[in-house]
N, C-alpha and C positions, 0 to 999 in steps of 0.2 A: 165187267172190266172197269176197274178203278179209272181215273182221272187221269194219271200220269200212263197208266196202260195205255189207253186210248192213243194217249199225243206219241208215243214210239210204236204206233203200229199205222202213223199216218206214213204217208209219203212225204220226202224233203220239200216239195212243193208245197203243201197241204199243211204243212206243220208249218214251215214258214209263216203262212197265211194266215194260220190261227193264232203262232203267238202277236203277229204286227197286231190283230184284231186285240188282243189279252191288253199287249202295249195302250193301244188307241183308248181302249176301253178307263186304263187303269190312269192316262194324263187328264181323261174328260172326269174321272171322281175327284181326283183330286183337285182340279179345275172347281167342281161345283162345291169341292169341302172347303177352299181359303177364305171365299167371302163369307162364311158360316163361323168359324173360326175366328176370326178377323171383328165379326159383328161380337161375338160371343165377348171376347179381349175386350172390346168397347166397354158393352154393357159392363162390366165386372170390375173396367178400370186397371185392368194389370198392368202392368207397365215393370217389365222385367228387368232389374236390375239398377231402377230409376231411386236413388235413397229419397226417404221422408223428409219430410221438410225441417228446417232445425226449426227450435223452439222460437218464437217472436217476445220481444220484451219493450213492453215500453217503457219510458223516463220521464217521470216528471218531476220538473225543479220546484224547489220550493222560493221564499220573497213575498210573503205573505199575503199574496193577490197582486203585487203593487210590482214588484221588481223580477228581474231575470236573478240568477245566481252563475256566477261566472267560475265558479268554485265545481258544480255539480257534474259534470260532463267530465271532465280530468279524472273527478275521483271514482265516476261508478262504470265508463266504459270500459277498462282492463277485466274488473271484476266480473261484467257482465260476457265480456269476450272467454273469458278463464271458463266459467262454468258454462259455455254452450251455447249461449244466447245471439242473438241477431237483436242488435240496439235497434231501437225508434224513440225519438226525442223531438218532444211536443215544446211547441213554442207557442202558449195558449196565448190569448189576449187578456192582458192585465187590466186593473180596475176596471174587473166587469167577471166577477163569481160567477155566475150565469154561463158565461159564454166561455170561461174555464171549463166546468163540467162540461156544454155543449163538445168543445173541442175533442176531450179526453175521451166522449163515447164516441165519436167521429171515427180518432184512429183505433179505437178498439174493434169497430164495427168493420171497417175496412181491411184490417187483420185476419177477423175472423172470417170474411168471407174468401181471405185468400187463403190461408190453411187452416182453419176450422178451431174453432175455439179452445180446444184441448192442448193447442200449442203457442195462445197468448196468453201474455202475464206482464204484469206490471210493477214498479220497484217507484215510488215515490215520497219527496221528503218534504218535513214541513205541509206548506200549501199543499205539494204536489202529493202529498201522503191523505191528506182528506180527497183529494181526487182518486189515490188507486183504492181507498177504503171505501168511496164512491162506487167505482166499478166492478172490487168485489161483491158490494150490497145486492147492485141491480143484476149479477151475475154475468155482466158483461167479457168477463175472460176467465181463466181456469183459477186462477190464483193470484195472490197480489203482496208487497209487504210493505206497508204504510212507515214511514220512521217518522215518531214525536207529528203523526196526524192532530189537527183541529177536529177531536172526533165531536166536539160538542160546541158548534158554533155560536147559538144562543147564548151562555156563557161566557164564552173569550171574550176577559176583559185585556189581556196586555195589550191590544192593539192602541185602545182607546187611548190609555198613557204613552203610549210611542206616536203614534199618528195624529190624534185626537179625537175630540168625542163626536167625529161625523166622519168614523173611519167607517164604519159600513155603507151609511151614504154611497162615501167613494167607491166602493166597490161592486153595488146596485146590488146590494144585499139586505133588504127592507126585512124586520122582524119573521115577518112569514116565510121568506127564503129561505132563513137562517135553520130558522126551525123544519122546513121541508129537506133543505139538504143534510143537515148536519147527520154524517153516520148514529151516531145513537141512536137516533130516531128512525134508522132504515132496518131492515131484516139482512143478516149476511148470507147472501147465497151462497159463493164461495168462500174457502178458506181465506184467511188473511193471518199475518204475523206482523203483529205492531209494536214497533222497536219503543222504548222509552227512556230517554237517559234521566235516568235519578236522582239527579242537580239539576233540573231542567227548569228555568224560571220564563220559559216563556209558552212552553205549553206544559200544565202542571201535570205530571204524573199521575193527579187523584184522578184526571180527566179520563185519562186511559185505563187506567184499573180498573174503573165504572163502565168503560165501552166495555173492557174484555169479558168482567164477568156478566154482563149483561149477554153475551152472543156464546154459542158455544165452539163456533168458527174462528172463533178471535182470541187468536192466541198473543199473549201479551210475553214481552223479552225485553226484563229489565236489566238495562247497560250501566254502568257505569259515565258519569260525564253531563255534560249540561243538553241544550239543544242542538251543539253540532256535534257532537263526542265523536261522530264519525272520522272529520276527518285528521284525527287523530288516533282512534285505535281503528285499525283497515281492518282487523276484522270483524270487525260489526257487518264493516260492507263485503266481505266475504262468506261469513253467515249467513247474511240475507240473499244472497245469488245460489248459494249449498241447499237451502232451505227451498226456492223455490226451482233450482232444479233437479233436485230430489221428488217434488211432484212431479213435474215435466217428466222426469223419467218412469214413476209410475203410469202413466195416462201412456207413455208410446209402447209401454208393454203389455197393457190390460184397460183400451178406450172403452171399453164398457163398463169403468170404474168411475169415471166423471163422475156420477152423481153421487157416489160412494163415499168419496172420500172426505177426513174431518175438513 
């Protein structure tokens, strides 16, 4: 006699009593399968219906080590809000090269540990452009787009004629920093796109041409316009936010592209 034979040849009594037992039986498995469950969701991190984190972007201004730019923030937070980003804007300490890069890997490392490096990036001009060229090199975020970077600090003489001949002094930037930090001299781990305007008389052009074909990461976009060309043709600064969330969007569709990608 099958299962269900059995239970209709009990008495109403008897059948009662077996299914309250089936009942009893079936609240105590489930009882013992939520904590299991429950562990399992942990471990694996589900978190059902919770969205991904938006991308992180940091900002850094440029002022050649020495000044704020009061300019920068008006013109790259629209463009960074447009294409998806979540702004972070670094307020390094000036005259002191050193503790500019210090800074710059600070928020990047603090980023990364809050949602994981495939979703910081950094947009930096001038100055702040040898900083995100910086943390492209040492691979400290996903991607970065440097506009008119210092890729070759050994060199840069404009300061000298603007500041004078003890501008690096000022900046505690002794021969051998110069030549430790300067991107050319680093390996680019991540990608970077480094703007150059093509009138540009205070970081030369030939400077940049030389970082780009020297790395295969380093994609050079020559602009139109001098050192600020930006903030006159917007879309330079909309290019460059297209550009790097166009990665961003690769990376949250195929994270096991990171290392992949140019």
């Amino acid at each position: 006699m099958n299962f269900i034979g059995r239970m209709r040849s009990l008495r109403p009594a008897t059948a009662h009593a077996s299914l309250a037992r089936l009942t009893a039986l079936g609240v105590l498995a489930l009882a013992l399968l939520a904590p299991a469950t429950a562990a399992a969701a942990k471990e694996t991190d589900l978190a059902p219906n919770r969205p991904a984190p938006k991308p992180q972007l940091i900002l850094i201004h440029g002022g050649s080590f020495l000044f704020h730019d009061p300019f920068f923030r008006p013109l790259t937070r629209p463009w960074a809000l447009e294409a998806g980003f979540v702004p972070h804007y670094i307020n390094y300490p000036l005259n002191d090269l050193p503790g500019a890069v210090a800074a710059a890997r600070l928020e990047a490392r603090k980023l990364r540990e809050l949602v994981g490096i495939n979703r910081v990036y950094v947009y930096g001009a001038s100055a702040g452009g040898t900083l995100a060229a910086i943390l492209a090199g040492e691979g400290d975020v996903a991607a970065a787009v440097a506009k008119a970077p210092v890729s070759d600090l050994e060199t840069w003489e404009w300061p000298l004629g603007r500041y004078g001949a003890n501008y690096y002094e000022n900046i505690a930037a002794g021969p051998a920093t110069r030549i430790r930090l300067s991107p050319v001299n680093r390996a680019e781990g991540r990608p970077l796109l480094v703007i150059q305007g093509r009138e540009d008389d205070i970081v030369p052009p030939t400077m940049n041409e030389e970082f780009a074909a020297k790395f295969g990461r380093v994609h050079l976009w020559l602009v139109p316009g001098g050192h600020t060309t930006e903030r006159v043709r917007p879309w330079i600064l909309e290019g460059a936010m297209r550009w790097l969330a166009q990665i961003a969007a690769r990376y949250a569709q195929s994270p096991g592209e990171a290392q992949s990608l140019p």
